[in-house]
C-alpha positions as CSV (number, residue, x, y, z in Angstrom):
1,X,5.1,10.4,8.6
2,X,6.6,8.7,11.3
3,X,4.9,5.5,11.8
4,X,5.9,2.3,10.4
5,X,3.9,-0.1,7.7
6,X,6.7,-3.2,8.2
7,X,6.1,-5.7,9.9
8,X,3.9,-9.2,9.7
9,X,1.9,-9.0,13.1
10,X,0.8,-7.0,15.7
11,X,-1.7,-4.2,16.5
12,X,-2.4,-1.0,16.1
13,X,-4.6,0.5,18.2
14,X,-6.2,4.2,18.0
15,X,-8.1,4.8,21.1
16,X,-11.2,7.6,20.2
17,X,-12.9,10.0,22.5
18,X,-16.1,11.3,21.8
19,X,-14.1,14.5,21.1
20,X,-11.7,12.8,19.1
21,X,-14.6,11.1,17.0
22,X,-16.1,15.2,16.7
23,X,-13.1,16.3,15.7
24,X,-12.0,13.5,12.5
25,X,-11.9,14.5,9.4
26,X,-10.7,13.5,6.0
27,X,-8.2,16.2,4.1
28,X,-10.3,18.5,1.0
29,X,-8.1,17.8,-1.3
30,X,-4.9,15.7,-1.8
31,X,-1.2,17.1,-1.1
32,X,1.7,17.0,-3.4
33,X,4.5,16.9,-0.5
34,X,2.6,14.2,1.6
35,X,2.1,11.9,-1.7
36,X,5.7,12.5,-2.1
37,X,6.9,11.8,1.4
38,X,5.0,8.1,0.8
39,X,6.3,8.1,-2.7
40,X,9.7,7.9,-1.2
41,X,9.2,5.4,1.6
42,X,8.0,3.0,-1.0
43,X,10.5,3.3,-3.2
44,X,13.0,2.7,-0.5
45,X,11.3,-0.7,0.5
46,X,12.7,-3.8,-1.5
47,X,9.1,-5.9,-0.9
48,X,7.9,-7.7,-3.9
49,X,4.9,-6.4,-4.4
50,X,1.9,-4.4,-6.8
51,X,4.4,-1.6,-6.7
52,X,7.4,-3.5,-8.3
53,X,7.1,-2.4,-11.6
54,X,6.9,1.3,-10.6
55,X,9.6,0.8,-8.2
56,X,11.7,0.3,-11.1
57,X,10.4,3.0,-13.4
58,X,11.2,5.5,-10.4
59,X,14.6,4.3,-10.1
60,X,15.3,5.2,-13.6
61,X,14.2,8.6,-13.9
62,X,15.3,9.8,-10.2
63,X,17.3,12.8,-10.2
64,X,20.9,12.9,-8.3
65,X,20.5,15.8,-6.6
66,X,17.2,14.2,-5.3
67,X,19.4,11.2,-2.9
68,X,19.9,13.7,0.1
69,X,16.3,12.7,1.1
70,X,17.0,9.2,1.4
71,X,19.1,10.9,4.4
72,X,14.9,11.6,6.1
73,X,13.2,9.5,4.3
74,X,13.4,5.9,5.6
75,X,11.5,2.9,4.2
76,X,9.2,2.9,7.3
77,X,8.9,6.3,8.1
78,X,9.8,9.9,7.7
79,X,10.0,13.6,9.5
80,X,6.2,14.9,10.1
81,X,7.4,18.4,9.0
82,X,7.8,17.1,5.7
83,X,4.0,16.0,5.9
84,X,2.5,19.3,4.0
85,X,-1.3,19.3,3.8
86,X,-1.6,21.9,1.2
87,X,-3.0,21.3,-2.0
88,X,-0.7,23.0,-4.3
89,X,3.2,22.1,-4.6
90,X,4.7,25.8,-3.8
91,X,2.8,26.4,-1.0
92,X,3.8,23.3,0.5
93,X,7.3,23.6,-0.1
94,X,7.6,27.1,1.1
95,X,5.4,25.9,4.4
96,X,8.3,23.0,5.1
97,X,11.2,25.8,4.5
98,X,9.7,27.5,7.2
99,X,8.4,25.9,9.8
100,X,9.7,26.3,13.4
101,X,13.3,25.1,14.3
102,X,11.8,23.0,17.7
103,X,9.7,21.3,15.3
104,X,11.9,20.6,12.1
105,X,14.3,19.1,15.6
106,X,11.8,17.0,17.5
107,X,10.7,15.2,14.0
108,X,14.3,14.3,13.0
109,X,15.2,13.1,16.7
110,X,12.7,10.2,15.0
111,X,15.0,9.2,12.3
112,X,18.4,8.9,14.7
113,X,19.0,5.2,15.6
114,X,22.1,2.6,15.5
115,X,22.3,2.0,12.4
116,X,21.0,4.9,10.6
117,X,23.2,8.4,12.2
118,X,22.1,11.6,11.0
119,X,23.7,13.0,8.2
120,X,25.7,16.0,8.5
121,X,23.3,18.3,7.0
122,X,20.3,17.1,8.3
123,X,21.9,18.4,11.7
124,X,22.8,21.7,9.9
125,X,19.0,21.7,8.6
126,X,17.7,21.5,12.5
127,X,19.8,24.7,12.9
128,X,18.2,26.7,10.1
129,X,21.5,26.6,7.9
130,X,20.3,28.3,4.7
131,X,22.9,26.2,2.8
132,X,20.8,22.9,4.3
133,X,17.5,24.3,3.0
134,X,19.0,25.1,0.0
135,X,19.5,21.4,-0.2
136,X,16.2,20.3,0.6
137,X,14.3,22.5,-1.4
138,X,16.4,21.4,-4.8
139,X,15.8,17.7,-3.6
140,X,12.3,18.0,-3.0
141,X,12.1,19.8,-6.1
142,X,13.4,17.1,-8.8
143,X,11.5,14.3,-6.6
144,X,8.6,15.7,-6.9
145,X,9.0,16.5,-10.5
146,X,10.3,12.6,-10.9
147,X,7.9,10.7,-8.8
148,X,4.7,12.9,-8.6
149,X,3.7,15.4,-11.2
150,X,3.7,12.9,-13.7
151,X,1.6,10.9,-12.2
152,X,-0.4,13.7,-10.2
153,X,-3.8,13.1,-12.5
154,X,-3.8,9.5,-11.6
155,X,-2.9,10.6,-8.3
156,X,-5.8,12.9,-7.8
157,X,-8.1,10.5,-9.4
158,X,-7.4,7.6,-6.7
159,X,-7.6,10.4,-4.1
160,X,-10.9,12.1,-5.2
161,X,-12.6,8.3,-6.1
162,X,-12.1,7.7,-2.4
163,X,-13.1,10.2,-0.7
164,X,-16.5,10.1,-2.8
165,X,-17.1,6.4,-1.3
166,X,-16.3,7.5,2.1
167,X,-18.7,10.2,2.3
168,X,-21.2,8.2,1.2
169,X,-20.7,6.0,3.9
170,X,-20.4,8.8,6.5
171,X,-23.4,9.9,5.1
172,X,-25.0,6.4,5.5
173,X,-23.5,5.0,8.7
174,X,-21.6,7.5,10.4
175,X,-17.8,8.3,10.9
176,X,-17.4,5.1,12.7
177,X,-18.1,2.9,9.8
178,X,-15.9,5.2,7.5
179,X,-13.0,4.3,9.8
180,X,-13.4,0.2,9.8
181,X,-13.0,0.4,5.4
182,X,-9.6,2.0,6.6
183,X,-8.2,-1.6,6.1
184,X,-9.0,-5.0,5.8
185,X,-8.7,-5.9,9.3
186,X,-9.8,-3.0,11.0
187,X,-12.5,-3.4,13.8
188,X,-14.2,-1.7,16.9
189,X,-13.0,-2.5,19.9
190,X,-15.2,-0.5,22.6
191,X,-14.0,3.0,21.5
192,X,-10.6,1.8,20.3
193,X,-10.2,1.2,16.3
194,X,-7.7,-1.5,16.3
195,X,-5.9,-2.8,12.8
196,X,-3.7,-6.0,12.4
197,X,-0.9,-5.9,10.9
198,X,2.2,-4.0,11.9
199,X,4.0,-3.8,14.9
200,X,2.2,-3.2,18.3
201,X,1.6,0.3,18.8
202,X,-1.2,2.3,21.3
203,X,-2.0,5.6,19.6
204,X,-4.3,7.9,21.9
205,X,-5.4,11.1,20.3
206,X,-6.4,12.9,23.9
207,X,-9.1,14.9,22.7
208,X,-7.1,16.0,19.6
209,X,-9.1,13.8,16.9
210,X,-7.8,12.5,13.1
211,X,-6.8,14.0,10.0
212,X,-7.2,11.3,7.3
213,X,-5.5,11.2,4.1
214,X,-5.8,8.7,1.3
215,X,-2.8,7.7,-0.8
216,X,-2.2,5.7,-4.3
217,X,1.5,5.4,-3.1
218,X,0.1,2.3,-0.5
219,X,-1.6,-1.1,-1.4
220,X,-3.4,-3.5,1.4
221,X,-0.6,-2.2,4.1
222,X,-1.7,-0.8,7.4
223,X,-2.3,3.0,7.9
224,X,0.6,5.1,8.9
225,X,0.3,7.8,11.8
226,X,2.3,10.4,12.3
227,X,3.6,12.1,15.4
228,X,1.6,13.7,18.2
229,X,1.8,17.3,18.3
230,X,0.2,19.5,20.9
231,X,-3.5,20.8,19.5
232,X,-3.1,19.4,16.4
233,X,-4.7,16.6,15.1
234,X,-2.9,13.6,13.9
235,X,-2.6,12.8,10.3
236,X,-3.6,8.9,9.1
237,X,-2.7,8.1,6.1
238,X,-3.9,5.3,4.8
239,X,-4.3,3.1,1.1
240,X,-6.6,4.6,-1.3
241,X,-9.4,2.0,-3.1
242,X,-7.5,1.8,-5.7
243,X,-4.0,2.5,-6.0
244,X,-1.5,3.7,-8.2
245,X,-0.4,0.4,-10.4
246,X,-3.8,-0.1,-11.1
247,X,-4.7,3.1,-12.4
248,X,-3.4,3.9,-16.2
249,X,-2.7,7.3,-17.7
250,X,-5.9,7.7,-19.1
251,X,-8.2,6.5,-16.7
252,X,-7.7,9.8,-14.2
253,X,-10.1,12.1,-13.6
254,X,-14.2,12.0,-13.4
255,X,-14.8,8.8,-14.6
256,X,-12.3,6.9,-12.5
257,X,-14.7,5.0,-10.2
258,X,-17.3,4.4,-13.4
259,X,-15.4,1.4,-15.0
260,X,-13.8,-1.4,-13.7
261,X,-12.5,-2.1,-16.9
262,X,-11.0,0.9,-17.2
263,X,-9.0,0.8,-13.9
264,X,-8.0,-2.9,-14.0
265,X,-7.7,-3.9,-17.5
266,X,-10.2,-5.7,-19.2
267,X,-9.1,-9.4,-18.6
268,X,-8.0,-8.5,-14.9
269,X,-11.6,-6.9,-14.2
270,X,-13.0,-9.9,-15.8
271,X,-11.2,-12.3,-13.1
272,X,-12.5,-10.4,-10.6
273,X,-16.2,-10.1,-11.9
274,X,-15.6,-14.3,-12.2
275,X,-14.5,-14.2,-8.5
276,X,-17.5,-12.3,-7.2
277,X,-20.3,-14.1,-8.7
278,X,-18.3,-17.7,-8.3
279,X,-16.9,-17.3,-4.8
280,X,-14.6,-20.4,-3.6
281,X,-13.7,-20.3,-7.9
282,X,-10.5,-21.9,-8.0
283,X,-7.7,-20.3,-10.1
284,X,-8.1,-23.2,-12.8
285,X,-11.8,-22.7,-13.2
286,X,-11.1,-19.2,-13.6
287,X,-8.8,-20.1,-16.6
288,X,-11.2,-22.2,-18.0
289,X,-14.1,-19.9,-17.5
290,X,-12.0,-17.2,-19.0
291,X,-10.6,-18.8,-21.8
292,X,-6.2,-17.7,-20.7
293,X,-3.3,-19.9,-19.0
294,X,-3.4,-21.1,-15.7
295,X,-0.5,-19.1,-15.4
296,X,-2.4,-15.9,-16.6
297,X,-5.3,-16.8,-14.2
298,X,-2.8,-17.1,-11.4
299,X,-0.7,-13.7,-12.1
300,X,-4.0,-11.5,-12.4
301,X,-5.3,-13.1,-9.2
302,X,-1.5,-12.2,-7.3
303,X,-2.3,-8.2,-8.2
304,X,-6.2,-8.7,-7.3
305,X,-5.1,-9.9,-4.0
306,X,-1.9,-7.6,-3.7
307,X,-4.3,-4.6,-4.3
308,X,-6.9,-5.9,-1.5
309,X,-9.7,-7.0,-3.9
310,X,-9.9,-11.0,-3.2
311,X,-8.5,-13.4,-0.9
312,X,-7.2,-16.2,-1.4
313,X,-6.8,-19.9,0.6
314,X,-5.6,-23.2,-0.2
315,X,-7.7,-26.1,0.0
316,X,-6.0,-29.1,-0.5
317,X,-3.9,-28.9,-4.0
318,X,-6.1,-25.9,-5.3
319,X,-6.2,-22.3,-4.3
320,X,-9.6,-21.1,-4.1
321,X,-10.5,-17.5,-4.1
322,X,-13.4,-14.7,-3.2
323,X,-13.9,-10.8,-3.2
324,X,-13.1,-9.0,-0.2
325,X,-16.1,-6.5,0.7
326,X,-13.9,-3.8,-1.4
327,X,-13.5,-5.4,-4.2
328,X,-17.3,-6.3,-4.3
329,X,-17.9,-2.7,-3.3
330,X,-15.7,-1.7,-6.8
331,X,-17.7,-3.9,-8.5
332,X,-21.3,-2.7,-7.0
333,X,-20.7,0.5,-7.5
334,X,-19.5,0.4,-11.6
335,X,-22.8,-1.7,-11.6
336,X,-25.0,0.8,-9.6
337,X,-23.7,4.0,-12.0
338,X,-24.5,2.1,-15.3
C-alpha cells in the first residue's frame, strides 16, 4: 500500500471513466496479508487516537523476529507486493514469496528516500536471495500471528458488516453513491471522486477501474491507494463502518451490525442514540440526560467522533455535537433489523 493517510489538508482526487466505473469492485472476502500490511502502518504511527489502546497491546506481544518489517513497512505506506488479496493466510504468503523480481523492485524503489535508506536485505530480497525470503516469511509469520489471527473474527466481522451496507446501497443507488460513504468528505466532482484530507494527489485509473477493500485497522482517515500497475486494477483501501477498537471479542460474527450496544458499549451507544435524536446536545446535557460525569460524557463523545459517528463544534463555551450520516445510518439500521 503505497499511498499515504498523513497529513491535515489537501485532496485526493480519483478521476473515473466510464470503464473505470464498469470495472470497480469491492474484494469477496477480506485478506489476512492486506489487514496485516495496515496493521503495521498503524502501529508505526505515534497519533493519539481510537487506536491508542491497541497500539499499546500490539507493542507488548510483538515478536522480535517480526522488526525486519518495520524495514517495508512505513507509517504512511508500504510495498504493494505485500498487498495479498487472498483470503486465506498461506496462500497469501506463498503468492508474496513468489511474485516477479521487476515487481518485488519497482514497489521497494517506493520506500527509498533521505531519511529512510534501504536496508541491506531488503536489497538482497529485490534480488531473490533465498536467505532474504527466508526473512520475510518468519517475520510475516509472527506478525500475523501477533497482530491478526487474534483478532481475525472481529476482523472479519467489521469487513463482512460493511460490505453488507455497501451492497445495499449499490443495489439502491448505484456504484457512484457506494463510493461517496468511502469517507466523510468524499464528493462528485464531474467524473472525479475527490476526498479531503491528505496530501494533494491526482490518481487516474486509465480505464483500469478499483479494487476496494475495507479495513478495521483505519478510523475516519482518508483511503489509501496503492500503486498503478499495468492491467490491473488499483486497490483502495479504505476504513471499515466500524473499526477495530470498537468491536469486542464477542461481538464478531453474524450479529455484528444487529446491536449498537453490542459494538459500542452500552453507555457509549446510549450517547450516541442522545446525540441523534438531540442534535446540537451539548456534552453537559448529555451528562445530565445520561445520568455520568461531564468527564465521562466528554471521553465517550472523543471515541464517537474519533470513529466518524458525530461531529462536534464549539459554540461559544460549550461544545455541541450531532450524528454524522454514518453514525445515523448505525443507528437506523439496529432499529430497522429489530
Amino acid at each position: 500500500m503505497a499511498d499515504a493517510a498523513a497529513g491535515h489538508c489537501g485532496v485526493l482526487r480519483i478521476h473515473f471513466t466510464p470503464q473505470d466505473l464498469m470495472r470497480t469492485r469491492f474484494v469477496a472476502e477480506p485478506a489476512p496479508l492486506a489487514e496485516l500490511v495496515i496493521a503495521l502502518m498503524v502501529l508505526r504511527r505515534g497519533d493519539a487516537d481510537l487506536f491508542d489502546h491497541w497500539r499499546h497491546g500490539a507493542r507488548r506481544v510483538f515478536p522480535r523476529e517480526s522488526l525486519p518489517l518495520f524495514d517495508l513497512v512505513l507509517p504512511d505506506r508500504g510495498p504493494d507486493f505485500l498487498d495479498s488479496l487472498r483470503g486465506d493466510f498461506e496462500g497469501g504468503l506463498d503468492e508474496v514469496l513468489s511474485a516477479p523480481r521487476r515487481e518485488v523492485r519497482l514497489a521497494l524503489r517506493t520506500l527509498e528516500s533521505a531519511d529512510h535508506p534501504v536496508a541491506g536485505w531488503v536489497r538482497d530480497l529485490a534480488d531473490g536471495d533465498r536467505a532474504a525470503q527466508r526473512v520475510l516469511e518468519v517475520a510475516l509469520r509472527g506478525a500475523h500471528e501477533a497482530l491478526v489471527r487474534r483478532t481475525w473474527p472481529r476482523v472479519a466481522g467489521s469487513f463482512h458488516a460493511d460490505l453488507a451496507r455497501r451492497r445495499e446501497l449499490v443495489l439502491a443507488q448505484g456504484i457512484g453513491a457506494a463510493l461517496t460513504t468511502l469517507h466523510p468528505t468524499a464528493r462528485w466532482n464531474g467524473s472525479t471522486l475527490e476526498i479531503a484530507a491528505g496530501g494533494h494527489r491526482d490518481v487516474r485509473l486509465r480505464g483500469d477501474g478499483l479494487t476496494l477493500m475495507p479495513t478495521a485497522f483505519l478510523a475516519s482517515v482518508r483511503p489509501l491507494v496503492g500503486r498503478a500497475v499495468p492491467g490491473r486494477a488499483r486497490l483502495l483501501v479504505y476504513p471499515a463502518r466500524i473499526p477495530l477498537p470498537l468491536i469486542t471479542a464477542g461481538d464478531a460474527g453474524a450479529d455484528l451490525p444487529l446491536s449498537v450496544a453490542a459494538l459500542l458499549g452500552r453507555t457509549r451507544a446510549a450517547v450516541l442514540e442522545a446525540i441523534a435524536t438531540n442534535p446540537a446536545a451539548s456534552t453537559g446535557e448529555l451528562a445530565r440526560r445520561l445520568g455520568i460525569s461531564s468527564g465521562r460524557a466528554s471521553e465517550h463523545a472523543t471515541v464517537l467522533r474519533q470513529a466518524g459517528l458525530i461531529n462536534s463544534h464549539r459554540h461559544r463555551n460549550t461544545v455541541l455535537h450531532a450524528p454524522t450520516p454514518l453514525g445515523a445510518d448505525l443507528l437506523n439500521g439496529a432499529t430497522a433489523r429489530r
